[in-house]
Structures are given as C-alpha cells and as structure tokens.
N, C-alpha and C positions, 0 to 999 in steps of 0.2 A: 226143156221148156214146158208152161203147165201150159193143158189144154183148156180151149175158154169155157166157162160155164156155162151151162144152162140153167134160167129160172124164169118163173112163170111170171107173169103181167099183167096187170089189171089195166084195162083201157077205160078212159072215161066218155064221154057222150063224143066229142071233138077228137076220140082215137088217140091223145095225148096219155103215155104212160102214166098212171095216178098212184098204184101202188105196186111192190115187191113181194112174193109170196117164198115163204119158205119150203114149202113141197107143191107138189100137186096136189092132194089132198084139200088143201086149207082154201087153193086157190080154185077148186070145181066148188068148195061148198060155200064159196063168196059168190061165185058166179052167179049159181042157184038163187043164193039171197037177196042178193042187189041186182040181177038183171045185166052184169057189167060182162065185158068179153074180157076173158082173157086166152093170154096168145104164151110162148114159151119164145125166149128172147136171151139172146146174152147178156150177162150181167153189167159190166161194163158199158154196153148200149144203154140196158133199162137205166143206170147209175144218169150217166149221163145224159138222159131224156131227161128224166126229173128235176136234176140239179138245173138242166136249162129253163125248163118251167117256173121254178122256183126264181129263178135268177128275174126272169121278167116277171113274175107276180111282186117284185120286189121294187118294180121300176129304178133300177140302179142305186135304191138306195141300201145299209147295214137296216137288217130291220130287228137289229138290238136298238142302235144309239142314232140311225139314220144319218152317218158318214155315207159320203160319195161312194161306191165298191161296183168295178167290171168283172165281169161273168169272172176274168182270171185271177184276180187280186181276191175275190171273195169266196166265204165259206161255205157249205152247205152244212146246216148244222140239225141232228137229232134233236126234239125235246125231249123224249123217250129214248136214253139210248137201247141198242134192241138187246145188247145183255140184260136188260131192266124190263122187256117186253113188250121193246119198239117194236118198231120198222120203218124201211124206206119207203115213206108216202108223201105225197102232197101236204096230208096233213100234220103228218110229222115231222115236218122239214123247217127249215126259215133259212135264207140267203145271210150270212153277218160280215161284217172286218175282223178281219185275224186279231184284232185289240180284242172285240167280244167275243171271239170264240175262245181266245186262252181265259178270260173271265169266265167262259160258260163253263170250263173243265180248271175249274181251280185246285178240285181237289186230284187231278191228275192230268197229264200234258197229253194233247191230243196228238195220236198216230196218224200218219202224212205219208202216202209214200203216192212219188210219181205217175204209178198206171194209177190210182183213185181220181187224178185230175186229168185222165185224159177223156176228151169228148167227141 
C-alpha cells in the first residue's frame, strides 16, 4: 500500500485551499509574494478541498455548456494541464459534464481512477 503524500497549500483569505504546490520551494517563495499561508496537507485532502470549491463556485451548474452536474456526477477539469505547466488551483480549474470533459480531451481520453474522486 503507498503511503499518503505530502504537499504544500496555499490558503486563501477564508482558509479555503486555493492552490497546489509542487515542492516546497515554489510554495515558501509564493508565500513571500502574495502574503498567502501556506500549510503542508495530503494530497488527496488538498485534491479534494478544491474540487469542492470549484464545485460550489459553479452553483451546480457544467460551466462548459451549463448542464445540471452534482459534486458526484461532475468533473473537475484543468485549463492548463500541469504536463503543459499547470496546476491544481482555483484558478485553473472549472467544474464540467463528463460530455464536456471528453470534448475538452479530444485529442486524448482522460485518466479516471477511483481514489482521484474520493472526498
């Protein structure tokens, strides 16, 4: 069994995880610059902070096409994916329907596996 990650977190004003940080490094010299705390959290927690924020910034709607979608039924989707020089943030995120997320990865099927939707 793997053991759980550690990764750092940026809190925003309201203590709501806002982004993901890939080392420490990146995330002391974000702190620095924006004044933001960040804390050192499992990943899965952070994952799942987000996606629930997302989900209610989204007021239950796809905010591709604006179909009906519950926290479970929908996706949390990258604009940036982070091979491309994302991350997991607030603001790189949008809640969609599984219809728009396979249109947002046309050009390859998005990977899904059970622990990413756990919360």
């Amino acid at each position: 069994m793997r053991a759980a990650k550690l990764v750092w977190v940026e809190k925003d004003s309201r203590l709501q995880v806002f982004r993901i940080f890939r080392n420490r490094q990146d995330a002391s010299a974000a702190a620095r610059h924006i004044g933001r705390r960040v804390i050192d959290m499992f990943y899965g927690e952070a994952v799942g902070m987000i996606r629930h924020t997302v989900f209610i910034r989204s007021q239950g709607f796809c905010e591709g096409c604006a179909a009906p979608v519950t926290e479970s039924t929908g996706h949390m989707h990258e604009l940036l994916h982070r091979g491309k020089g994302g991350e997991i943030s607030m603001d790189n995120s949008v809640f969609i329907c599984a219809d728009c997320h396979k249109f947002a990865h046309k050009d390859r099927s998005p990977i899904f596996s059970k622990k990413s939707l756990d919360i």
